[in-house]
Backbone atoms as SQL, in Angstrom:
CREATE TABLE atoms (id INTEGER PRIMARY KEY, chain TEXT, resi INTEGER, resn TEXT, atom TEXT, x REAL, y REAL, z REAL);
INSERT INTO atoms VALUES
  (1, 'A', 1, 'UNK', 'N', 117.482, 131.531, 97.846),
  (2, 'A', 1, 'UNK', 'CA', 117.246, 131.174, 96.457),
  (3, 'A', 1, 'UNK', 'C', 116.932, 129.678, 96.329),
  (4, 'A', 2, 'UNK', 'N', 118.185, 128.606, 97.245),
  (5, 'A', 2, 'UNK', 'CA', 117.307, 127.414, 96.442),
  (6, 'A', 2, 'UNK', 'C', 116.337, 127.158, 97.690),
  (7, 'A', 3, 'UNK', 'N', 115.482, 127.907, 98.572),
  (8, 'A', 3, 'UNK', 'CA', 114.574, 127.179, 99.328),
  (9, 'A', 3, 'UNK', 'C', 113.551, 127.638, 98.210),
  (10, 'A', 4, 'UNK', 'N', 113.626, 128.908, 97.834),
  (11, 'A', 4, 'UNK', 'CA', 112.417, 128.848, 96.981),
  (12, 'A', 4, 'UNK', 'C', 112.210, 128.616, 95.827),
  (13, 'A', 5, 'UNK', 'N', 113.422, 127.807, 95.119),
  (14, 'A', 5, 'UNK', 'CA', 113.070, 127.154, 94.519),
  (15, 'A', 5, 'UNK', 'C', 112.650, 125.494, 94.648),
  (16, 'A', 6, 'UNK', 'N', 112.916, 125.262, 96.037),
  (17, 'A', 6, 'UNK', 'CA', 112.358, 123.677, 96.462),
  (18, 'A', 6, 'UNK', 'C', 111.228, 123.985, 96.815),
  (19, 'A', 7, 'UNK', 'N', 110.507, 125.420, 97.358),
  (20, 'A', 7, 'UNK', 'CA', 109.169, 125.255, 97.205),
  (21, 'A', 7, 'UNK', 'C', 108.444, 125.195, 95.920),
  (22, 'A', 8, 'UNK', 'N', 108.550, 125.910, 95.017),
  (23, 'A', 8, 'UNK', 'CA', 108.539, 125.711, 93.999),
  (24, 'A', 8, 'UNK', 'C', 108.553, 124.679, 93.281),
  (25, 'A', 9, 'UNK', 'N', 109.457, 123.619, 93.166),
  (26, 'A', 9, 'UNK', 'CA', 109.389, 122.432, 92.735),
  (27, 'A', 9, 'UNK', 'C', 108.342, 121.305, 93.808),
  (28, 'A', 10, 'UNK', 'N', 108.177, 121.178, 94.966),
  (29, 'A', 10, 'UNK', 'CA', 107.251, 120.776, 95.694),
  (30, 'A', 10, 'UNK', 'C', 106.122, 121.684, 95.569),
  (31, 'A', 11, 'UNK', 'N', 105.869, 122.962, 95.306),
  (32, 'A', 11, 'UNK', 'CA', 104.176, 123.007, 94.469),
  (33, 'A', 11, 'UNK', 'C', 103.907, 122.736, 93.093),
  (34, 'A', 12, 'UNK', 'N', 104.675, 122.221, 92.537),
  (35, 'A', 12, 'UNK', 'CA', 104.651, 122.154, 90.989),
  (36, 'A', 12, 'UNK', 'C', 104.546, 120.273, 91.231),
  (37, 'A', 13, 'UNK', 'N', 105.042, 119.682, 91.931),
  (38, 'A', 13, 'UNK', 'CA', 104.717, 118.259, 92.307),
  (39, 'A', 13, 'UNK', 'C', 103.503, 117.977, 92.887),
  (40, 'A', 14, 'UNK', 'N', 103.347, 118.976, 93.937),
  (41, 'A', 14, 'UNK', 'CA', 101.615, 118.701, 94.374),
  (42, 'A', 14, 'UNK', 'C', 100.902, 118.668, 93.183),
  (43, 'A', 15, 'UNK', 'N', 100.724, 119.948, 92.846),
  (44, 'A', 15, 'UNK', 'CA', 99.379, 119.944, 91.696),
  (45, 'A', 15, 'UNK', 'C', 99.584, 118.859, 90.590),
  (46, 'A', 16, 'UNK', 'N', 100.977, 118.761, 90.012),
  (47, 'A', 16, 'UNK', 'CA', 100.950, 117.183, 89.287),
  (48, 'A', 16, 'UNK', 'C', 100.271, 116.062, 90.025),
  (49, 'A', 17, 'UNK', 'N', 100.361, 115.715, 91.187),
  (50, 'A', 17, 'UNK', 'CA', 100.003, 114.505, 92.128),
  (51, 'A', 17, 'UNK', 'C', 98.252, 114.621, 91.897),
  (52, 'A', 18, 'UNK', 'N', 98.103, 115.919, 92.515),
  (53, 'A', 18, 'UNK', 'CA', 96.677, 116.395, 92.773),
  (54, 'A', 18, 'UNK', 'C', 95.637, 116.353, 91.346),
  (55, 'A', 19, 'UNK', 'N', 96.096, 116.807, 90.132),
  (56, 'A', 19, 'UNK', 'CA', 95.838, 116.593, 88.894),
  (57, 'A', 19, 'UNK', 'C', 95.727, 115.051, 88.590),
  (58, 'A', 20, 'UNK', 'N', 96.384, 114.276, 89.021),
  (59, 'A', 20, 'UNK', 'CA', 96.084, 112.962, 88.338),
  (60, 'A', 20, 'UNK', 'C', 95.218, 112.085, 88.962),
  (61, 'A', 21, 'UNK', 'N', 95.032, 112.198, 90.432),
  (62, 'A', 21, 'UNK', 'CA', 94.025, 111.875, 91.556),
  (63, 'A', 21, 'UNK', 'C', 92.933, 112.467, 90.666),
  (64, 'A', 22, 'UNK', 'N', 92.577, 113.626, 90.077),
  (65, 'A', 22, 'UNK', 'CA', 91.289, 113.986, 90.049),
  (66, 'A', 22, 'UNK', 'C', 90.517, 113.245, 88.252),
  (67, 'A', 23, 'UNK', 'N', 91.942, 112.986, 87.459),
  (68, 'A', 23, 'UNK', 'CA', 91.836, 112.590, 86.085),
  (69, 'A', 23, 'UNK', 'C', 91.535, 111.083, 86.628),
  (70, 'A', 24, 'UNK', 'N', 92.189, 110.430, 87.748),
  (71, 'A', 24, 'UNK', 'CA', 91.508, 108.617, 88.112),
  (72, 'A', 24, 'UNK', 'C', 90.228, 109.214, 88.412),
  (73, 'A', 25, 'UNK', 'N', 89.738, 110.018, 89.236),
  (74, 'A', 25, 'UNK', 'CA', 88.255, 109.946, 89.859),
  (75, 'A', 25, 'UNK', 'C', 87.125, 111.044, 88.875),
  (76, 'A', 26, 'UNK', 'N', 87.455, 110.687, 87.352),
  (77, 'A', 26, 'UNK', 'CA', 86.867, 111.245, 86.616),
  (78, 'A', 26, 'UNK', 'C', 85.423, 110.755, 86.471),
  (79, 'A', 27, 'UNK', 'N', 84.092, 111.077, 87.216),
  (80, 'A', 27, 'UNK', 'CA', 82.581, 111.238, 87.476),
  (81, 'A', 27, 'UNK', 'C', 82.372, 110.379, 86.327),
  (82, 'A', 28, 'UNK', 'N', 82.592, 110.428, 85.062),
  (83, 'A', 28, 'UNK', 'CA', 82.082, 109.608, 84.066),
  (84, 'A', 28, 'UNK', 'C', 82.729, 108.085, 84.144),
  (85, 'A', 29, 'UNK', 'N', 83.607, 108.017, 84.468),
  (86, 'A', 29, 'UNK', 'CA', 84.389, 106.708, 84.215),
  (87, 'A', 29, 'UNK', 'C', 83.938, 105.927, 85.667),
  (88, 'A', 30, 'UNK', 'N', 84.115, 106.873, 86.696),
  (89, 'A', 30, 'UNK', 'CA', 83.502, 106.297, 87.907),
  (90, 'A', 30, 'UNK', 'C', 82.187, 105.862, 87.732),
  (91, 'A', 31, 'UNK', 'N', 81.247, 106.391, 87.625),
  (92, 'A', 31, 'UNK', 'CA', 79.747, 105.852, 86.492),
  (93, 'A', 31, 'UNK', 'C', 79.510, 104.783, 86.025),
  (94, 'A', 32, 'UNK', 'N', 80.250, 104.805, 85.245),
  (95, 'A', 32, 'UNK', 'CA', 80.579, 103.668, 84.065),
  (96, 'A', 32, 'UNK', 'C', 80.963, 102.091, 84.559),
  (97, 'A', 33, 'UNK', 'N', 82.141, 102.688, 85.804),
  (98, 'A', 33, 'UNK', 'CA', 82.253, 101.289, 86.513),
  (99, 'A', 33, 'UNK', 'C', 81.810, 101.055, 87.247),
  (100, 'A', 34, 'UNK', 'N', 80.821, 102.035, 87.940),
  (101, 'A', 34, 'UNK', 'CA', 79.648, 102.009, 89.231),
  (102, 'A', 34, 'UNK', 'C', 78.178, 100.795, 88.450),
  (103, 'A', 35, 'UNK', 'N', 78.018, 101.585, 87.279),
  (104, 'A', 35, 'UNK', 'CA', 77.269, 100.728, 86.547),
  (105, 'A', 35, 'UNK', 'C', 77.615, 99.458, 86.251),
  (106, 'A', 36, 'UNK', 'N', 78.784, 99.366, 85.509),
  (107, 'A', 36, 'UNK', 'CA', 79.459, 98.318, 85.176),
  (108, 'A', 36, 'UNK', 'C', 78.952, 96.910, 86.186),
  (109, 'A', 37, 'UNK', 'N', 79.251, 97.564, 87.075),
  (110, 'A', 37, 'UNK', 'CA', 79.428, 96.360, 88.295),
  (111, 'A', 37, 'UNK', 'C', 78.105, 95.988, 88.839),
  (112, 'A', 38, 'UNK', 'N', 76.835, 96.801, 88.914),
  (113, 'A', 38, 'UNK', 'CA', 75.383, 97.083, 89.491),
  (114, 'A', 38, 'UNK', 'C', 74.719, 96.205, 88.524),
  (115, 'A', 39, 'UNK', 'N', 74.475, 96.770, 86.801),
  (116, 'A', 39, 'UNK', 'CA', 73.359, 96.730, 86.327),
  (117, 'A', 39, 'UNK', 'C', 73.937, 96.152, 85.503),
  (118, 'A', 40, 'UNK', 'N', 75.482, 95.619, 84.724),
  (119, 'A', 40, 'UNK', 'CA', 75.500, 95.666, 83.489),
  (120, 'A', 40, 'UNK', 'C', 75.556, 93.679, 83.010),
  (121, 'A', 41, 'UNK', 'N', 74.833, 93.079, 84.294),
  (122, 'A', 41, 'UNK', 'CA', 74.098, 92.048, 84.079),
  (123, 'A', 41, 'UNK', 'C', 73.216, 91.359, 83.437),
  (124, 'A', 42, 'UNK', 'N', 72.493, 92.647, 83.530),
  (125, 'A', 42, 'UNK', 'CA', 70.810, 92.887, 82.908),
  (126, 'A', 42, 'UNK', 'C', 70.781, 93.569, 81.747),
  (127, 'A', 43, 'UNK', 'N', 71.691, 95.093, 81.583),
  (128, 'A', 43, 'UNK', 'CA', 71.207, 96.174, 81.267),
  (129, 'A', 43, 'UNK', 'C', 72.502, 96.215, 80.151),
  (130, 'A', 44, 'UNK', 'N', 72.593, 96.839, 79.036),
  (131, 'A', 44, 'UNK', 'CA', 73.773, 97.048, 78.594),
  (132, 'A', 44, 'UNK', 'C', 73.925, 99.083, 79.006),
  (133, 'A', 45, 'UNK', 'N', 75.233, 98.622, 79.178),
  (134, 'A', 45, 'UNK', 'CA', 75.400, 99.993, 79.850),
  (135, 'A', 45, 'UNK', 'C', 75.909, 101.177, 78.927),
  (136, 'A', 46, 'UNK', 'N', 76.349, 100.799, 77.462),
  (137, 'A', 46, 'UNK', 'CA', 77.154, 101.428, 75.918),
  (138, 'A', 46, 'UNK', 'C', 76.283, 102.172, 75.680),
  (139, 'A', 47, 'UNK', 'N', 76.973, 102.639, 74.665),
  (140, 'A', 47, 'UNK', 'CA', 76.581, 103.248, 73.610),
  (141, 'A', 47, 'UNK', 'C', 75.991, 102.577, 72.822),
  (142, 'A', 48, 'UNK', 'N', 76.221, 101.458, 72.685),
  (143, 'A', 48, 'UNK', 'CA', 75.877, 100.230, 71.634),
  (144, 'A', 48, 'UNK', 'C', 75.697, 98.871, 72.496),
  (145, 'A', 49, 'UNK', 'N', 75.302, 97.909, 71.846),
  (146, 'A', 49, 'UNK', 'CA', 74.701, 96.499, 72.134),
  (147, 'A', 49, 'UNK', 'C', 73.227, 96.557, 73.016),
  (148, 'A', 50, 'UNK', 'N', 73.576, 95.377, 72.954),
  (149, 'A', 50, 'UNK', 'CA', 72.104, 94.671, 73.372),
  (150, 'A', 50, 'UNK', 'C', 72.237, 94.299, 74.974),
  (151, 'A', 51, 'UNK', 'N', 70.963, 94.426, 75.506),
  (152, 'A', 51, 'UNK', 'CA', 71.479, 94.339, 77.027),
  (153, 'A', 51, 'UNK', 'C', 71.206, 92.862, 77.117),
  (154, 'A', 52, 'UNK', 'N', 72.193, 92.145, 78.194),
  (155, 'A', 52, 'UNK', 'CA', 72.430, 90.558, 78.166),
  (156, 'A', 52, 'UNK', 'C', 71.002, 90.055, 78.711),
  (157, 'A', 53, 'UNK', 'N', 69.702, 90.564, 79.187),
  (158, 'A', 53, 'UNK', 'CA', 68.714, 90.039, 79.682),
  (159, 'A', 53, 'UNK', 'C', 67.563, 90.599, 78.738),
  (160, 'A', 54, 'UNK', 'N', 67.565, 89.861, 78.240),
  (161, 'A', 54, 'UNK', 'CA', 65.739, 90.233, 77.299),
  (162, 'A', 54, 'UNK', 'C', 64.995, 90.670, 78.200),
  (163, 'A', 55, 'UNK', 'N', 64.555, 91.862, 77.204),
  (164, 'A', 55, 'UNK', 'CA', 63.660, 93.113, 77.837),
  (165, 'A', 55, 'UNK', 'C', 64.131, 94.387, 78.981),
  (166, 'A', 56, 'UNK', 'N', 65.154, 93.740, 79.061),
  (167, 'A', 56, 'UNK', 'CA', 65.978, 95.011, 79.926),
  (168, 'A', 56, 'UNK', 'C', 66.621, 96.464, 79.530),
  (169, 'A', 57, 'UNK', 'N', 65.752, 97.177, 79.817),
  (170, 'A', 57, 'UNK', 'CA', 66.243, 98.580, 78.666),
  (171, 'A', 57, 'UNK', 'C', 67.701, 98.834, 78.563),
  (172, 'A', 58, 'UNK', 'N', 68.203, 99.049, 77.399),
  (173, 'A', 58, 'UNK', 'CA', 69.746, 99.634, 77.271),
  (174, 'A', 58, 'UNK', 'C', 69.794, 101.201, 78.026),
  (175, 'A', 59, 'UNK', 'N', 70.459, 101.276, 78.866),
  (176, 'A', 59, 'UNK', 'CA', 70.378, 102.548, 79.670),
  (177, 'A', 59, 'UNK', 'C', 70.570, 104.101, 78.269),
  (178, 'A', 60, 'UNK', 'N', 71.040, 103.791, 77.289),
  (179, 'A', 60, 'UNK', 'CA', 71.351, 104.754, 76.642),
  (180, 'A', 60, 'UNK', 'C', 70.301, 105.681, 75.878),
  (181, 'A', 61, 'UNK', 'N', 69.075, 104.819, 76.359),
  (182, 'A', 61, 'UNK', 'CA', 68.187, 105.331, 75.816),
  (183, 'A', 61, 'UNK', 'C', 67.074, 105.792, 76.861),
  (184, 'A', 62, 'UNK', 'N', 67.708, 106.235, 78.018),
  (185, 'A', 62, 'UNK', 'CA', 66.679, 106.219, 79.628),
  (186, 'A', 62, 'UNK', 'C', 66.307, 107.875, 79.557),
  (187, 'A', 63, 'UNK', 'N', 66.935, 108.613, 78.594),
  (188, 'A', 63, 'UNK', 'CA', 66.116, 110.335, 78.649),
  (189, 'A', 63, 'UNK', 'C', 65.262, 110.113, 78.305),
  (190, 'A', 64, 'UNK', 'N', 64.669, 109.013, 77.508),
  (191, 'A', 64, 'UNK', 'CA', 63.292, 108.808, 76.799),
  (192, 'A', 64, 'UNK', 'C', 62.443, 108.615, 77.568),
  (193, 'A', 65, 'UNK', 'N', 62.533, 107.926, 78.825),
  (194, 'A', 65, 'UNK', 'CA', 61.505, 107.546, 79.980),
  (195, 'A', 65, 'UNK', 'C', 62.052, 108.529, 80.950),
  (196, 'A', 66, 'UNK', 'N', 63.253, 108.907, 81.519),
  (197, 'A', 66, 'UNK', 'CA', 63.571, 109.252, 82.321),
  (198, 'A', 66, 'UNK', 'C', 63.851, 111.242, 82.593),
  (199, 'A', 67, 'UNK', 'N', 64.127, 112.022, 83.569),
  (200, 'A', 67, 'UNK', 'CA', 64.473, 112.911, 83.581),
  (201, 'A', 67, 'UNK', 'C', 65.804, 113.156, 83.779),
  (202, 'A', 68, 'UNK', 'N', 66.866, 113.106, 83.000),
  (203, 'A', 68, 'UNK', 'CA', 68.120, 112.640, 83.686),
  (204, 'A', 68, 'UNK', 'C', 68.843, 113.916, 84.583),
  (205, 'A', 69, 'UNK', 'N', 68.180, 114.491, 84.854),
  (206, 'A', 69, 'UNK', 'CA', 68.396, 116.138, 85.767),
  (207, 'A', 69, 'UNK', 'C', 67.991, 115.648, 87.029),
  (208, 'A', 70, 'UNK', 'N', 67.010, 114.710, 87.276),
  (209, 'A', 70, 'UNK', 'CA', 66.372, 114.094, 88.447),
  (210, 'A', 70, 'UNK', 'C', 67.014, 112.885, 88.504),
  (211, 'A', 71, 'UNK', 'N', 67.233, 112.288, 88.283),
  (212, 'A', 71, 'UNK', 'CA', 67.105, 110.545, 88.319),
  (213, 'A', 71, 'UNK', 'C', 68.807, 110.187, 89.011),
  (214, 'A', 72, 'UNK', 'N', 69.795, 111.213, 89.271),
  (215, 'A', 72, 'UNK', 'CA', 70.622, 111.004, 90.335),
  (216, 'A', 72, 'UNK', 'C', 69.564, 111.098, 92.085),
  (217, 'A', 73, 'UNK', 'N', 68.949, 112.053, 92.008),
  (218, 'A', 73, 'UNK', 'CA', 68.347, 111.729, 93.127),
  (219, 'A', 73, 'UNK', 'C', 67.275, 110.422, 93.508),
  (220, 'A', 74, 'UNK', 'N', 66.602, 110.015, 92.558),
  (221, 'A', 74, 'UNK', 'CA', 65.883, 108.521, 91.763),
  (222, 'A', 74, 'UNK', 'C', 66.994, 107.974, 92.664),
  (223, 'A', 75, 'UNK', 'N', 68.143, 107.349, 91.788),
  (224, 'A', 75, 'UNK', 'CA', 69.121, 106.835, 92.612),
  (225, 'A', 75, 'UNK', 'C', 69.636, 106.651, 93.782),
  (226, 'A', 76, 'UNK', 'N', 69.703, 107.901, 95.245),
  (227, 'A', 76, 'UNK', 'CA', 69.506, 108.360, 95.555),
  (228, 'A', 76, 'UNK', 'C', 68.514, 107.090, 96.832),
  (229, 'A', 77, 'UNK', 'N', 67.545, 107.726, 96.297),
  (230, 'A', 77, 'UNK', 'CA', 66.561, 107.522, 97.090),
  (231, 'A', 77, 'UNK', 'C', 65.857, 105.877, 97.487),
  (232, 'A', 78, 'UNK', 'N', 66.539, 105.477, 95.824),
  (233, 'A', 78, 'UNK', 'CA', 66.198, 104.141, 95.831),
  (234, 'A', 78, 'UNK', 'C', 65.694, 103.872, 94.308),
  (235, 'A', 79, 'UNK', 'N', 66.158, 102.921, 93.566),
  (236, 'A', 79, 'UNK', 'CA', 65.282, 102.394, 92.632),
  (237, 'A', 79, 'UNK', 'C', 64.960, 100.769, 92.571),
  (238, 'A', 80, 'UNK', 'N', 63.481, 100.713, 92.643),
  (239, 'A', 80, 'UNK', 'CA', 63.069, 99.295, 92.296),
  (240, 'A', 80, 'UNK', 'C', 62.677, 98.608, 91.433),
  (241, 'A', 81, 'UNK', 'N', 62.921, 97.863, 90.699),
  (242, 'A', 81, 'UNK', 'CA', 62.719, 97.614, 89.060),
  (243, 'A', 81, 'UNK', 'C', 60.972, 96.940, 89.344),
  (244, 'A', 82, 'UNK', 'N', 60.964, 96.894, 87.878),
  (245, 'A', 82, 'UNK', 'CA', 59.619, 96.827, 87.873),
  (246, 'A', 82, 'UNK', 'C', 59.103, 95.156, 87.649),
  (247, 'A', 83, 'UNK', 'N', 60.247, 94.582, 87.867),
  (248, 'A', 83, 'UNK', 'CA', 60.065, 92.591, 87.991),
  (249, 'A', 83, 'UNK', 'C', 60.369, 92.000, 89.331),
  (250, 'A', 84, 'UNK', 'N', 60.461, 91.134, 89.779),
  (251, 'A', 84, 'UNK', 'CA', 60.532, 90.462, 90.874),
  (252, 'A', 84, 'UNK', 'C', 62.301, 90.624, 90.456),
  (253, 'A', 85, 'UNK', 'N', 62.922, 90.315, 89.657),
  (254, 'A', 85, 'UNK', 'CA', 64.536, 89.717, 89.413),
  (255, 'A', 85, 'UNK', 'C', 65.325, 91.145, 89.582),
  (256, 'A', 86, 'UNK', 'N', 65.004, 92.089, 89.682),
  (257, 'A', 86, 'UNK', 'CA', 65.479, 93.451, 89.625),
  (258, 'A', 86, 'UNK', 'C', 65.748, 93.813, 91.394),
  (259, 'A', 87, 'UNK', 'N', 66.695, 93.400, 91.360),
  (260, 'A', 87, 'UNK', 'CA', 66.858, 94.271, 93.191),
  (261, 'A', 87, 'UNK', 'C', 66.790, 95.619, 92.999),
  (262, 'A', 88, 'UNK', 'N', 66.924, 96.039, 94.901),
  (263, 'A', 88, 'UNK', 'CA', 66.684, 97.592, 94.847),
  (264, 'A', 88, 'UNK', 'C', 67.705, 98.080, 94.792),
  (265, 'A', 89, 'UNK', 'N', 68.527, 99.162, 94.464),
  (266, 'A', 89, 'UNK', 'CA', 70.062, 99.781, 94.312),
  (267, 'A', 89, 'UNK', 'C', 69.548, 101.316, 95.200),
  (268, 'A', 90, 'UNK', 'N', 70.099, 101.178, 96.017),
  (269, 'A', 90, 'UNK', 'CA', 70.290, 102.694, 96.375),
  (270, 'A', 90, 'UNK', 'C', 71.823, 103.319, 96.612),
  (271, 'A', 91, 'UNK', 'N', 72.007, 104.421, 95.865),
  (272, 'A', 91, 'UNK', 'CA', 73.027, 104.673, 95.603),
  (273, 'A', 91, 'UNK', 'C', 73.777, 105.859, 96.651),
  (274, 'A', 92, 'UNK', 'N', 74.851, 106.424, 97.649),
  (275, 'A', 92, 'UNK', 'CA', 75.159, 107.171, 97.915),
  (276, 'A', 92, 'UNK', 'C', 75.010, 108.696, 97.133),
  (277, 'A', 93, 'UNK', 'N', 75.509, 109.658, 97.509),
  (278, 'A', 93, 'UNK', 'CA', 75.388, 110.804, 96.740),
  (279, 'A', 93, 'UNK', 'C', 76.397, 111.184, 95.457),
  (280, 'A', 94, 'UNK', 'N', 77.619, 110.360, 95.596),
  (281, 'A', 94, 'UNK', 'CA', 78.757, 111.138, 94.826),
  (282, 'A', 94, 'UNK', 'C', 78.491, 109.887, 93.674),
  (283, 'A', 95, 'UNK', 'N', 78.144, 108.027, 93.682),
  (284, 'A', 95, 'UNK', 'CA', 77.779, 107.651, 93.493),
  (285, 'A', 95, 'UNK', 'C', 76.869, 107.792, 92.081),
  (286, 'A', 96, 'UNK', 'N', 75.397, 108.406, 93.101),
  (287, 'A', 96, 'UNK', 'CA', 74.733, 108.873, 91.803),
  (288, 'A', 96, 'UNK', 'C', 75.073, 109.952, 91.182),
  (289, 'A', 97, 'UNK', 'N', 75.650, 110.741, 91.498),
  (290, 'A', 97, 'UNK', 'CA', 76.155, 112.166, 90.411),
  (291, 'A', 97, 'UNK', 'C', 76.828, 111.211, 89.300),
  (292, 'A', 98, 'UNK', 'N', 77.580, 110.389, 89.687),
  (293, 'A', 98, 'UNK', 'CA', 79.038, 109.773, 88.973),
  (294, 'A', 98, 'UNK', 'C', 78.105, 109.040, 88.353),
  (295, 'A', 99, 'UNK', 'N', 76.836, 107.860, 88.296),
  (296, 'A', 99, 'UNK', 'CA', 76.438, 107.274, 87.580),
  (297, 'A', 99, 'UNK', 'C', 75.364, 108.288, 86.349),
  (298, 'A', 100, 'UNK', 'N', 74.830, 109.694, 86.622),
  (299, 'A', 100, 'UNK', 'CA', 74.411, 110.618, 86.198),
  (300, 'A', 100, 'UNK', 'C', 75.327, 110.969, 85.010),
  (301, 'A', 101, 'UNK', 'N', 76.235, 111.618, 85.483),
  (302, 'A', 101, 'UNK', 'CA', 77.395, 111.894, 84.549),
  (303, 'A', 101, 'UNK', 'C', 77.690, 111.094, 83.676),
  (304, 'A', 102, 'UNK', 'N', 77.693, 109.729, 83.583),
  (305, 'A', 102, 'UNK', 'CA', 77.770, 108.722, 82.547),
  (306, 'A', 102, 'UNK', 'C', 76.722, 108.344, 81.699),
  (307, 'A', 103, 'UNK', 'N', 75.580, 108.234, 82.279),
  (308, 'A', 103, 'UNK', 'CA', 73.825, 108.043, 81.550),
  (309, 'A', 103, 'UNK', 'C', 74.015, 109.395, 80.393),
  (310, 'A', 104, 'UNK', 'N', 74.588, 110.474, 80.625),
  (311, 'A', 104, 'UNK', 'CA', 74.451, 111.755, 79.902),
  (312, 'A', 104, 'UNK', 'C', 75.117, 111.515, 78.667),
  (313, 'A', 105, 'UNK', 'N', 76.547, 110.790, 78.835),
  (314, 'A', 105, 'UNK', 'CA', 77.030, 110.971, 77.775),
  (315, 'A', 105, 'UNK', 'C', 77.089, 109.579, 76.855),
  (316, 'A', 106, 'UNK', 'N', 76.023, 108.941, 77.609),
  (317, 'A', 106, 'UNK', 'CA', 75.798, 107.814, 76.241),
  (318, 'A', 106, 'UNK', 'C', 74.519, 107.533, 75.524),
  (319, 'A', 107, 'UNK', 'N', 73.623, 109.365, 76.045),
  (320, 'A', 107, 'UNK', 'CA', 72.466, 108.966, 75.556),
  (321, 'A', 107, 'UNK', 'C', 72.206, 109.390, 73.743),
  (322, 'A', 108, 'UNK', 'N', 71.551, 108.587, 73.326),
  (323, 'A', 108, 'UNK', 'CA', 71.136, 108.286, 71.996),
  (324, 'A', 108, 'UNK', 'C', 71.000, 110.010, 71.499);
């Protein structure tokens, strides 16, 4: 009786443990600070404002130019901006899903 209930309480602790690991590595927030840290120099990365470099598109509005069903692989593969001041970012795979997942939910 109490072994199975110490298993019991040690699977009821895993999945708590395991549950909150997956709520930190939530695809949108990972995104957000993937971006954060990459583009949000240039680019404003919100819902709102102005991006800190004149003429630099606010990403929230990139379904308008962009395919955002594709443009994790874009990422992916490589993107090169279209000025000399724009480095190239190429992004791993989980990366661009996670920066994908965030472009989605701040578009206009």
């Amino acid at each position: 009786m109490v072994g199975r209930l110490r298993n019991r309480l040690l699977a009821a602790t895993a999945l708590a443990f395991l549950s909150g690991v997956a709520l930190a590595q939530d695809p949108a927030e990972a995104g957000r600070a993937l971006l954060q840290q990459a583009c949000a120099s240039c680019h404003a990365i919100g819902k709102t404002g102005d991006s800190p470099r004149t003429g630099a598109p606010p990403f929230r509005g990139l379904s308008r130019s962009y395919d955002l069903d594709a443009f994790p692989r874009k990422l992916q593969s490589g993107v090169i901006g279209g000025h000399p001041d724009m480095p190239e970012f190429k992004f791993n795979e989980a990366d661009a899903h996670a920066a994908g997942v965030y472009l989605r939910s701040i578009q206009e």
